[in-house]
C-alpha positions in Angstrom: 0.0 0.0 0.0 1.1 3.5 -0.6 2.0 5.7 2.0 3.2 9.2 1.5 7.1 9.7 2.1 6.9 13.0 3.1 5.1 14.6 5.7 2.4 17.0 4.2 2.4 20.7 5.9 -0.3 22.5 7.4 -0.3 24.7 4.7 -0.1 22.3 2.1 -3.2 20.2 4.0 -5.0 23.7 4.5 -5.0 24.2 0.5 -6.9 21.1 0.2 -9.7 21.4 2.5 -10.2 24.6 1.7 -13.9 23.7 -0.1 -14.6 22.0 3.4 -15.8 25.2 5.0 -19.1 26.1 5.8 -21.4 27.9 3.2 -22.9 31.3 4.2 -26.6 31.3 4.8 -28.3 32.9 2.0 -30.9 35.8 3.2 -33.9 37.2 1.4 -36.0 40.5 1.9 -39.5 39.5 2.4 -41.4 41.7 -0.3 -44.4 42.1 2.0 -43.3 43.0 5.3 -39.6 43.7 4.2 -38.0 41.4 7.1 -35.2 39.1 6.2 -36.5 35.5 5.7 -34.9 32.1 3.9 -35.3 32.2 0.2 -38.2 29.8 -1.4 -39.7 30.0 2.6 -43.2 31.3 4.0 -42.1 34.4 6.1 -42.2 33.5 9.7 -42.7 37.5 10.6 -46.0 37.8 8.4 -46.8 34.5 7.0 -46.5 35.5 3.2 -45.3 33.9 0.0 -45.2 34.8 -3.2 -48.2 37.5 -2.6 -50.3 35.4 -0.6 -50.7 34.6 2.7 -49.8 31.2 3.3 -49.6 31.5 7.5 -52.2 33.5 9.5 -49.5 35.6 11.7 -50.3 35.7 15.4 -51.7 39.4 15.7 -50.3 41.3 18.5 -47.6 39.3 19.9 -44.3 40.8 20.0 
């Protein structure tokens, strides 16, 4: 079996995880109540999507 006959550095292991890291989480502006929400997602502020209300939003609780 193979086996490598050098040590690999940090830096040399670093540049080949370097896809591992985490994605950033992408953020849309709800177009009804303007609040950031998760794209493709019923807003959790006013219960929209796509123009219609999908969720009744509980009135009055803050």
């Amino acid at each position: 079996m193979p086996v490598p006959k050098y040590r690999t550095s940090r830096s040399k292991a670093r540049m080949r995880r370097g896809h591992e890291r985490m994605a950033e989480i992408a953020v849309a502006e709800c177009p009804h109540c303007h609040e950031s929400k998760l794209p493709h997602r019923v807003c959790p502020h006013c219960g929209y999507y796509n123009g219609m209300e999908i969720v009744a939003a509980a009135k009055g609780k803050d």
